[in-house]
C-alpha positions in Angstrom: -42.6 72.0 -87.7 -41.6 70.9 -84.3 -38.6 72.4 -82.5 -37.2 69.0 -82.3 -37.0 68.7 -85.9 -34.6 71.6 -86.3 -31.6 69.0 -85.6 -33.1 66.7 -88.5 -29.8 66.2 -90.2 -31.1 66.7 -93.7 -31.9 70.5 -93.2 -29.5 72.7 -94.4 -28.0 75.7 -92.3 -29.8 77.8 -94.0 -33.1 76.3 -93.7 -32.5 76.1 -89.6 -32.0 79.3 -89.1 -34.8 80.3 -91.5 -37.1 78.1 -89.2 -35.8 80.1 -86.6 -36.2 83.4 -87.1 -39.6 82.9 -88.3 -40.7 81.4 -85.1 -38.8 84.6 -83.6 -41.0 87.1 -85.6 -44.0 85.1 -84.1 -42.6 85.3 -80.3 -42.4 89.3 -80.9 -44.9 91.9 -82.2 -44.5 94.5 -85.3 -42.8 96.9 -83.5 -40.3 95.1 -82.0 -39.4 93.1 -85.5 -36.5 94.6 -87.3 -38.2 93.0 -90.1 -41.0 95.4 -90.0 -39.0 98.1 -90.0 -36.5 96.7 -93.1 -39.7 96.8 -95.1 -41.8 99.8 -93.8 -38.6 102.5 -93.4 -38.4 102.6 -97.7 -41.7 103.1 -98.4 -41.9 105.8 -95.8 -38.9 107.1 -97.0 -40.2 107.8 -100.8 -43.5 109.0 -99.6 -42.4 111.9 -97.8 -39.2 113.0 -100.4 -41.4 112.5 -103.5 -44.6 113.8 -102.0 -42.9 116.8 -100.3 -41.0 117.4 -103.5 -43.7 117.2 -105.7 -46.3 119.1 -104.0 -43.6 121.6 -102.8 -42.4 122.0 -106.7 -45.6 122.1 -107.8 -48.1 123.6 -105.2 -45.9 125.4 -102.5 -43.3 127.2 -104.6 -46.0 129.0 -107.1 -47.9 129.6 -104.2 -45.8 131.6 -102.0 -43.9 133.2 -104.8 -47.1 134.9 -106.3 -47.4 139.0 -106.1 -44.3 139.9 -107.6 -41.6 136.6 -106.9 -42.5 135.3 -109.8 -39.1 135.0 -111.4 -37.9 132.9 -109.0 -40.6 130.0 -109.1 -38.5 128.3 -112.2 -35.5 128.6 -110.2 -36.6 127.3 -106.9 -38.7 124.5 -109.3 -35.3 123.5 -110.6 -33.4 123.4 -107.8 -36.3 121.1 -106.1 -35.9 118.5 -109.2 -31.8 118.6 -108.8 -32.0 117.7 -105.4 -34.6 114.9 -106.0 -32.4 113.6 -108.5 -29.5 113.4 -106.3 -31.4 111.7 -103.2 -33.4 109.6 -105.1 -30.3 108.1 -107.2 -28.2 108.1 -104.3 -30.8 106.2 -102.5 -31.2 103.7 -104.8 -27.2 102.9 -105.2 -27.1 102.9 -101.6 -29.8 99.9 -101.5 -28.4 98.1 -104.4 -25.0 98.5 -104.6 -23.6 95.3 -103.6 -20.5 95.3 -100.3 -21.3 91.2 -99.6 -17.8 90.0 -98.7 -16.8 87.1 -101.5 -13.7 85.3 -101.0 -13.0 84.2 -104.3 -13.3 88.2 -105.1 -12.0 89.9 -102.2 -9.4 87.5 -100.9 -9.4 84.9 -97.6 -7.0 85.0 -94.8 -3.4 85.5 -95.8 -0.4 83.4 -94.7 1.4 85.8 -93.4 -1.7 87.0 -90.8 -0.6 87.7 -87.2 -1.4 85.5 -84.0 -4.7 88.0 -83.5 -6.4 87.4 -87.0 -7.3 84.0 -86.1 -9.7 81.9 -83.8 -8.2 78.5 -82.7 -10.3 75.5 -82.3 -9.7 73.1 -79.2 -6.5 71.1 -79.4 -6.1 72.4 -83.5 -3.8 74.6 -85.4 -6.2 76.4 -87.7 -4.9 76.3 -91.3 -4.1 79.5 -93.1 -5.0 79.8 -96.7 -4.9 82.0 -99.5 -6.4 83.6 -102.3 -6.5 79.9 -104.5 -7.6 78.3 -101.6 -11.1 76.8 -100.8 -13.6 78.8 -99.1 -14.9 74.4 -97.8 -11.5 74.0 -96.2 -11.5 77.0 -94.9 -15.1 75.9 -92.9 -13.5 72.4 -92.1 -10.6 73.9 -89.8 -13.0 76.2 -88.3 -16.0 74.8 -87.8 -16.6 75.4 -84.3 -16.5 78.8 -84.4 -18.5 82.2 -85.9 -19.3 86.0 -85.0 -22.5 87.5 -82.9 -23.2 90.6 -83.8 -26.4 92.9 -83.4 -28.3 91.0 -86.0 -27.2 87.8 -85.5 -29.3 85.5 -84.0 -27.2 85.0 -81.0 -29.6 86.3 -78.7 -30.6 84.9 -75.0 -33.0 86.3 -72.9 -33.2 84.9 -69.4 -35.2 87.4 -66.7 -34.6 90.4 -67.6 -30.7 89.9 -69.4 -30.5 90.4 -73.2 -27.2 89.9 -75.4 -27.1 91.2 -78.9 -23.5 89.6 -79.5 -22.2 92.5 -77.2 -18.8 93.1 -76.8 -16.8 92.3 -73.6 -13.8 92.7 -72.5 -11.9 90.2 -70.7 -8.5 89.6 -69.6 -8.2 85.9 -70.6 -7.2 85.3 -74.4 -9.3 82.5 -74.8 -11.6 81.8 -72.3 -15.1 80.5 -72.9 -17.9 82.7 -72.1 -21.7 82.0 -71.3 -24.2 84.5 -72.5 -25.6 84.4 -69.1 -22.1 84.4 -67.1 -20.8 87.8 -69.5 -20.1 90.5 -67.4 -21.4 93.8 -68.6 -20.1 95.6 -70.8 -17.3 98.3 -70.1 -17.7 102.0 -71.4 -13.9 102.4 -71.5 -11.8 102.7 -74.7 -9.9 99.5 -75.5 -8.1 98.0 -78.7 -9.2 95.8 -81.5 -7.2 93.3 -79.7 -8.1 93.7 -75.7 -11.6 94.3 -77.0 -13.4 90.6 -77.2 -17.0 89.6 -78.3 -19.0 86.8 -77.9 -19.6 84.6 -80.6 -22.1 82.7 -81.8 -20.3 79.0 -82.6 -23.2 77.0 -83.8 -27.5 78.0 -84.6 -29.9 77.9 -81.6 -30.3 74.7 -80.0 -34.1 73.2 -78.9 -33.7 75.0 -75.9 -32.8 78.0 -77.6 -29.4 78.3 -76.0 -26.8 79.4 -78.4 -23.2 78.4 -77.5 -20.8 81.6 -78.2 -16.9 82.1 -77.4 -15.0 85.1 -76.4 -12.6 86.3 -79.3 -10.8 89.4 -80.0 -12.5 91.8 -82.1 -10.4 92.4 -84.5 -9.8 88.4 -85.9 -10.7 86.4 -88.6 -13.8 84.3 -87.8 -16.5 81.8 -89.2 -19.8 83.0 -90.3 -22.4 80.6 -88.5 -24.7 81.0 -91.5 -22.6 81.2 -94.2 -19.9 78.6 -93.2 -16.8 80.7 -93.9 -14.4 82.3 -92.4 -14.7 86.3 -92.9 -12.0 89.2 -92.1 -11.8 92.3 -89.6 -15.1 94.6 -89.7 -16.9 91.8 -91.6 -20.3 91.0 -89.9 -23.4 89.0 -91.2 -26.8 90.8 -91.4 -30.1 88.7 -91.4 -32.1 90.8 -93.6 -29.3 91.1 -96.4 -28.3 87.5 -95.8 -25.2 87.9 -96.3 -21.4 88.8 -94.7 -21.2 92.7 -95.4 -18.0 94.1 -95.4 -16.5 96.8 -93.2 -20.4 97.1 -92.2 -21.0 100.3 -90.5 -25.3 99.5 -90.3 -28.3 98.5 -91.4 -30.1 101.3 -92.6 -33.7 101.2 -92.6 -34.5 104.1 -94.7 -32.6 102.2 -97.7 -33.6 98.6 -96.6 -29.8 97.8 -97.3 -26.7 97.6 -94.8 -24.0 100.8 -95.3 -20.9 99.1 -95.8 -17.5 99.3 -98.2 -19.1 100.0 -101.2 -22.3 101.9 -100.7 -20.8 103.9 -97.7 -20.0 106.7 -100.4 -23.2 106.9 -101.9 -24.8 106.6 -98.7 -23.2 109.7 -97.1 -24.2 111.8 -100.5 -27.6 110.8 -100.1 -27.1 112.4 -96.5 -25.8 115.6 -97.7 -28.4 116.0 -100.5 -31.4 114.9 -97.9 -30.1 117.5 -95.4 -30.3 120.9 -97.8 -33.5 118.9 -99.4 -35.1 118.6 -96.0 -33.7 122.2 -95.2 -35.3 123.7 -98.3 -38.4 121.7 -97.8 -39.1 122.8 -94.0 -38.3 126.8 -94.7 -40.8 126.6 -97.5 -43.8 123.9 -95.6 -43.8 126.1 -92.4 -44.9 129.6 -94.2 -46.9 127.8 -96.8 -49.1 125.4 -94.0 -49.7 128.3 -91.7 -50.4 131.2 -94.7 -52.0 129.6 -96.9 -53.3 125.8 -95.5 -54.8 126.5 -92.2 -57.0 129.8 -93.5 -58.1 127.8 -96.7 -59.5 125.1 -95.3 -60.5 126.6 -92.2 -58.7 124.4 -89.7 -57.7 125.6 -86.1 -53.9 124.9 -85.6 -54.6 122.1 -82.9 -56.1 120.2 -85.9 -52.7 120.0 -87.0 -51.4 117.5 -84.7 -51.2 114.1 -86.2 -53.4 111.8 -84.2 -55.9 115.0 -84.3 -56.2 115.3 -88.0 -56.3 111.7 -88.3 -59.1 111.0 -86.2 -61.0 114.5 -87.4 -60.0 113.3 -90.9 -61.7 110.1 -90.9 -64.4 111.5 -89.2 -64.6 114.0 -91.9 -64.3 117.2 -90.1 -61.4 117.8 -92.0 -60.1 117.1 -96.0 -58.0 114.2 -96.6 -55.9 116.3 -97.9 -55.1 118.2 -94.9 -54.5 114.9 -93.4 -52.3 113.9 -95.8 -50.1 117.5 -95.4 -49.9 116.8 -92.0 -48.5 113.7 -92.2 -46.6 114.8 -94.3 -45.4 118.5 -92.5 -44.2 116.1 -89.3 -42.1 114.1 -90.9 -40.1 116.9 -93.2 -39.7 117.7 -89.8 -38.3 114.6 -88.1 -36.6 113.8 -91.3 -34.6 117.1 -91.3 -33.8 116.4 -87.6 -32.8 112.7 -88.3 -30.6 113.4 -91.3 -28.5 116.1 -89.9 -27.7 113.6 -86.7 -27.0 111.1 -89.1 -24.5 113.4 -91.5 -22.7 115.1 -88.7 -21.8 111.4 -87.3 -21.1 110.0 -90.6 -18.2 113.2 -91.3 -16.5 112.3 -87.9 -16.6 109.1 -88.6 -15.0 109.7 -92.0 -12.3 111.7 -90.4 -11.9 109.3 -87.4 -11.7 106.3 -89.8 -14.1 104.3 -87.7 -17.7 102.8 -88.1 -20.8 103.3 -86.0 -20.0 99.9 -84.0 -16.4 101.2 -83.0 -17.3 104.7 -82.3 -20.4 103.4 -80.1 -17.7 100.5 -78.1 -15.0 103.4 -78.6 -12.7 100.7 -79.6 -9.6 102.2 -80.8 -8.1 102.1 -84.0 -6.1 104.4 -85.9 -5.7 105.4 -89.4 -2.9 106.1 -90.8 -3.9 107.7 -93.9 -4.1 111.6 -93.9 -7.5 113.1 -94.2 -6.9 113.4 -98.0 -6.5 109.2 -97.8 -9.4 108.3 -95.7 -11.7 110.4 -97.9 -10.0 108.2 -101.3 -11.0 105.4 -99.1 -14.5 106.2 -99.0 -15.5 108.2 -102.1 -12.2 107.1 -104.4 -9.9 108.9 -106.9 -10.9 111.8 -107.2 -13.3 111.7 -104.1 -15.5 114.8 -105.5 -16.8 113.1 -108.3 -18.8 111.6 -106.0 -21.3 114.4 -105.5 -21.2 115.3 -109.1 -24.5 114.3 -110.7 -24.6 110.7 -112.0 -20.7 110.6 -111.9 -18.9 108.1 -109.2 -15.1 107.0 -108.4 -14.7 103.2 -106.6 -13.4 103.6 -103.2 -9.7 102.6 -102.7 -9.4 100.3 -99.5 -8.4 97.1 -99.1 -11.7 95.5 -97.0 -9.9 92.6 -96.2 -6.0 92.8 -95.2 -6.5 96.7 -93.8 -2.8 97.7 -94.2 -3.7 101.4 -93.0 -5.5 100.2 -90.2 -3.7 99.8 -86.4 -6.2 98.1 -84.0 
């Protein structure tokens, strides 16, 4: 299909920007696809927790414990299955519990909503509608307008420039913004409302240009792909296809984006992966270099990864050693990756702010005590959540944020 026939009239949305993105993953290679990664992180994910558990639980543990620590090989075995339990469950209600923003579930854009919650068309007075409202007129009185975000598809290049639907701040409330004419960003702390981003208002033209518009960051604006108009924190995500609310990321380990409902379950999996990954690494390092390296006769440099690869398919070396390589290094870089990632997720919790605001240190403040932002997250009571196989529903309103002060 010809670019030309992207403005054939009797394609959907949908379709169009389908066609698009697919000629996008063409234009770029493996590593730079997002794509790649969506699929790839999973897999790698479950390889190393279940192969480092099970050969850890079954292989390590029994190893080093021999010659008189015998009695604690059923403990240690026991406490290896718990925390595989609690990962791997967590894991999976972080990739399939559903946060997709639904109007007819979660509410649309209340009467009452100030002159900031809002984009205005040219020369219009954007309607304001309720619950019982239409999600089709809510498209019809915006349908010049939508939200860029980092994976939106609102992208330019030109030279060396790239946007991601940055943010910018600007001092006119409504002025139109080219890509290419943004000034940079500002690394200054603003408000929701000073705080603007440019916004994709309609799919990538033959030319590739993509018309956005400078709105404050904390409004009400229309999805692009999804034709409707979506609250405060509410961004799209390409891979999920689909408006996620108060989306913090896209997580790649899960293959799912962290937002209002699976942020609970996601930051359990977190603290569970961390003393996993602790346990793991304190019990691989003795174990590789007692017991590994003098039983299959391997020099330490072998133990590098693209060394015991190559000597490994040139079979100098067992697969097998290969294989405990692989997966020694990334224990390793997992251990290292999850702590950065928990220690940012508990100041988040306790600033009240997601990865996006923290990173633009946009200001907003929560006026919930601590007590409050954690029912917000992990519910009433928010303990239960770490409990095995027992969870409490987060109590935060995704879509009118009454605690929230931008």
């Amino acid at each position: 299909m010809k670019m030309a026939e992207l403005s054939d009239p009797s394609l959907s949305l949908r379709e169009k920007w389908r066609i698009h993105m697919e000629r996008k993953r063409k234009r770029v290679g493996s590593w730079d696809n997002p794509v790649f990664f969506h699929k790839s992180g999973p897999i790698t994910f479950l390889f190393v927790f279940v192969g480092a558990g099970g050969w850890g639980a079954f292989v390590a543990i029994p190893t080093l414990y021999r010659g008189g620590w015998e009695d604690y090989i059923l403990p240690s075995q026991t406490f290896v299955a718990f925390i595989l339990l609690e990962v791997l469950t967590n894991w999976c209600l972080t990739r399939w519990v559903d946060s997709e923003y639904k109007p007819d579930v979660h509410g649309t854009k209340p009467d009452e909503a100030s002159e900031h919650s809002a984009v205005h068309c040219d020369n219009e007075t954007p309607r304001e509608h309720s619950l019982a409202d239409s999600v089709h007129n809510e498209t019809n009185s915006f349908e010049k307008y939508g939200r860029a975000d980092d994976s939106d598809a609102a992208c330019v290049k030109r030279g060396n420039a790239r946007y991601r639907g940055k943010a910018t701040k600007l001092d006119s409330e409504s002025e139109a913004v080219e890509p290419d004419d943004a000034p940079p960003v500002k690394h200054g702390a603003h408000d929701g409302y000073s705080y603007r981003m440019l916004v994709a208002t309609s799919l990538p033209k033959e030319d590739g240009h993509v018309e956005r518009k400078s709105v404050p960051y904390w409004s009400w604006v229309k999805c692009v792909i999804c034709q409707r108009l979506r609250p405060p924190r509410c961004h799209h995500c390409v891979l999920c296809k689909c408006c996620i609310l108060k989306r913090d990321h896209h997580c790649y380990l899960t293959g799912a984006c962290i937002g209002l409902n699976n942020q609970r379950h996601f930051i359990v999996f977190l603290v569970y992966a961390v003393v996993g990954c602790v346990f793991g690494t304190a019990h691989m390092l003795p174990y590789t270099f007692l017991h590994v390296v003098p039983e299959y006769q391997i020099s330490y440099f072998d133990f590098l990864p693209p060394v015991s690869l190559v000597r490994g398919l040139l079979g100098y070396i067992s697969l097998v050693v290969v294989v405990l390589c692989l997966e020694f290094w990334l224990l390793l870089l997992f251990t290292m990756f999850t702590v950065f990632m928990l220690v940012g997720f508990l100041f988040l919790l306790y600033s009240g702010q997601t990865t996006f605001e923290r990173d633009s240190r946009i200001k907003l403040t929560d006026t919930r005590s601590l007590h409050g932002r954690l029912r917000s997250v992990f519910g009433d009571p928010w303990w239960l959540n770490f409990l095995p196989v027992v969870w409490a529903k987060p109590v935060e309103d995704a879509v009118l944020w009454p605690d929230i002060k931008p």
